[in-house]
C-alpha positions as CSV (number, residue, x, y, z in Angstrom):
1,X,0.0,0.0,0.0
2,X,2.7,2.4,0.4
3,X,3.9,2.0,-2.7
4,X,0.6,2.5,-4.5
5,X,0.6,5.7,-1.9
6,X,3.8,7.2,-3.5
7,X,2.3,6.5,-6.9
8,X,-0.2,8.7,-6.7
9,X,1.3,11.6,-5.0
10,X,3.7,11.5,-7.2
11,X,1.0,12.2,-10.4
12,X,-0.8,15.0,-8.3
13,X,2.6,16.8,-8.4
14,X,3.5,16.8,-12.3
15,X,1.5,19.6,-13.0
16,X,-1.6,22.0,-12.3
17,X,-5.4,21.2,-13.1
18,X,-7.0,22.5,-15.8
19,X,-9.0,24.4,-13.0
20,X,-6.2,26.2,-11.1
21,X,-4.8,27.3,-15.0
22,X,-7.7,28.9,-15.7
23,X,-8.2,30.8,-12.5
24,X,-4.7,32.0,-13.1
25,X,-5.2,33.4,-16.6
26,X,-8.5,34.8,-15.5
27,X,-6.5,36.5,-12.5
28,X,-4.0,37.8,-15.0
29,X,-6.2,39.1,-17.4
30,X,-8.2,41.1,-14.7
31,X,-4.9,42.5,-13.9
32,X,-3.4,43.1,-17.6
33,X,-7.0,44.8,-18.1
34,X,-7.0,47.3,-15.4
35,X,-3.1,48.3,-16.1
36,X,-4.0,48.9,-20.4
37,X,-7.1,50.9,-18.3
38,X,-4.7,53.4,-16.2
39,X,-1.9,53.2,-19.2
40,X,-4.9,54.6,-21.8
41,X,-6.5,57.3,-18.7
42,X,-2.8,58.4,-18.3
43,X,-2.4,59.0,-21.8
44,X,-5.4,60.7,-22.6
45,X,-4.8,63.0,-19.1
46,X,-1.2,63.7,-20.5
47,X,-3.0,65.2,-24.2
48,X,-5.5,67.2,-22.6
49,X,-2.6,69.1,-20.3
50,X,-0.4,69.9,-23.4
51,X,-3.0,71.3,-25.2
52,X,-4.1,73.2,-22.1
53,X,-0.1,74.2,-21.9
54,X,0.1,75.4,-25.8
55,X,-3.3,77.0,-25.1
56,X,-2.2,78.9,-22.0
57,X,0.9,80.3,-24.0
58,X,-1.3,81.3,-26.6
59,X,-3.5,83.3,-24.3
60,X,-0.6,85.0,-22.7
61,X,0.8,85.5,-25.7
62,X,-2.4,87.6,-27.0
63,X,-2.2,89.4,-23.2
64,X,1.4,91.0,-24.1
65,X,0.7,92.0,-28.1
66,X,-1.9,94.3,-26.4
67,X,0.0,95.3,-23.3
68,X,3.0,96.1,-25.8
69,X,0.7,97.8,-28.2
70,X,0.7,101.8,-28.2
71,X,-2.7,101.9,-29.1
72,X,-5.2,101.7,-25.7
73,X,-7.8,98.9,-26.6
74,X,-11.7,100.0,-26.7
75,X,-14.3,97.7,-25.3
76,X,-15.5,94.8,-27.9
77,X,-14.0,91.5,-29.1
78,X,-12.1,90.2,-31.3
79,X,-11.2,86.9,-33.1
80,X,-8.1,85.2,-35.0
81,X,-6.2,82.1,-35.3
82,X,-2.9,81.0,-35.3
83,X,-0.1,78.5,-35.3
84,X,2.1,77.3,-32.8
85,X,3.7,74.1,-31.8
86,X,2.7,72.6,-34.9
87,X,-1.6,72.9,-34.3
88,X,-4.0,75.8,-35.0
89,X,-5.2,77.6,-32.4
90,X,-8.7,79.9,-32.4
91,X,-8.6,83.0,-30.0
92,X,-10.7,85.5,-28.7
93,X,-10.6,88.3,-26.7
94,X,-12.5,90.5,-25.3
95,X,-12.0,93.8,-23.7
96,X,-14.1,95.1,-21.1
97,X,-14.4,98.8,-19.4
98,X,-14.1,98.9,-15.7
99,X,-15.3,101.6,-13.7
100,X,-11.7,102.9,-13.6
101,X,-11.2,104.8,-16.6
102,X,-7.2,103.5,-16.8
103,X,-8.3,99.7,-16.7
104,X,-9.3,97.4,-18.8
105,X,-10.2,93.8,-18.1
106,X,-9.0,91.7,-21.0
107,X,-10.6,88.1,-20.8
108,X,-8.7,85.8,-23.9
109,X,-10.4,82.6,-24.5
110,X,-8.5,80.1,-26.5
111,X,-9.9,76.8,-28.6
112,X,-8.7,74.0,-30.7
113,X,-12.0,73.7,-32.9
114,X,-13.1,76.9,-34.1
115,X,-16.6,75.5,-33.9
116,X,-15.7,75.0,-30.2
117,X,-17.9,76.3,-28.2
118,X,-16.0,75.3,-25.0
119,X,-12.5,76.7,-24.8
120,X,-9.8,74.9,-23.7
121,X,-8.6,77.8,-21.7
122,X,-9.5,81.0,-20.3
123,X,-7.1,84.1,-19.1
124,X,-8.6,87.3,-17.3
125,X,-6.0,90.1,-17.6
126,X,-6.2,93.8,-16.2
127,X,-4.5,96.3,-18.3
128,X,-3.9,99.6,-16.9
129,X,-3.1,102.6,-18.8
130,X,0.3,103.9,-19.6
131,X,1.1,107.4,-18.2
């Protein structure tokens, strides 16, 4: 009998069940699934904040072609597009009086789509006056 003992332990420990393979695929495939998850979500956060970046110089960028102008801005708005970093960008600004007759509020509102009616970034600027 202990022969016959030895025998079969001895098959039980060639090799796993068809059972316990399967549970360990199914276990690795949860966890493959949930890292290709995080990998895409990390991707898709890291687009969204360069194009919030490039849309943020863009804005400032607009901000300092009127604070460098010699001309004093009057109240309305005003649209145009450009280029940088190799993608058009769609801006608008608009200038608003404030009760202070030597400040302006300029709000510049940057997009990727100029169908867009969302933009991607918003920058409130006060301008005062020069002397």
């Amino acid at each position: 009998m202990g022969k016959q003992h030895d025998n079969h332990h001895a098959k039980r420990l060639r090799g796993f069940t068809l059972l316990e393979v399967m549970v360990a695929l199914a276990v690795i495939a949860i966890g493959l699934g949930a890292v290709i998850t995080e990998a895409s979500r990390n991707i898709s956060n890291a687009t969204l904040l360069e194009a919030k970046t490039l849309g943020h110089w863009v804005a400032t960028n607009k901000i300092v072609e009127v604070q460098v102008s010699a001309d004093w801005p009057s109240a309305g708005e005003e649209k145009g597009d450009l280029e940088m970093a190799g993608r058009d960008w769609y801006w608008r600004t608009i200038v608003i009086d404030t009760p202070d007759d030597r400040v302006k509020r300029l709000d510049v509102e940057v997009r990727t789509d100029s169908g867009s009616e969302r933009p991607i970034v918003k920058v409130i600027s006060y301008l005062g006056k020069p002397p």
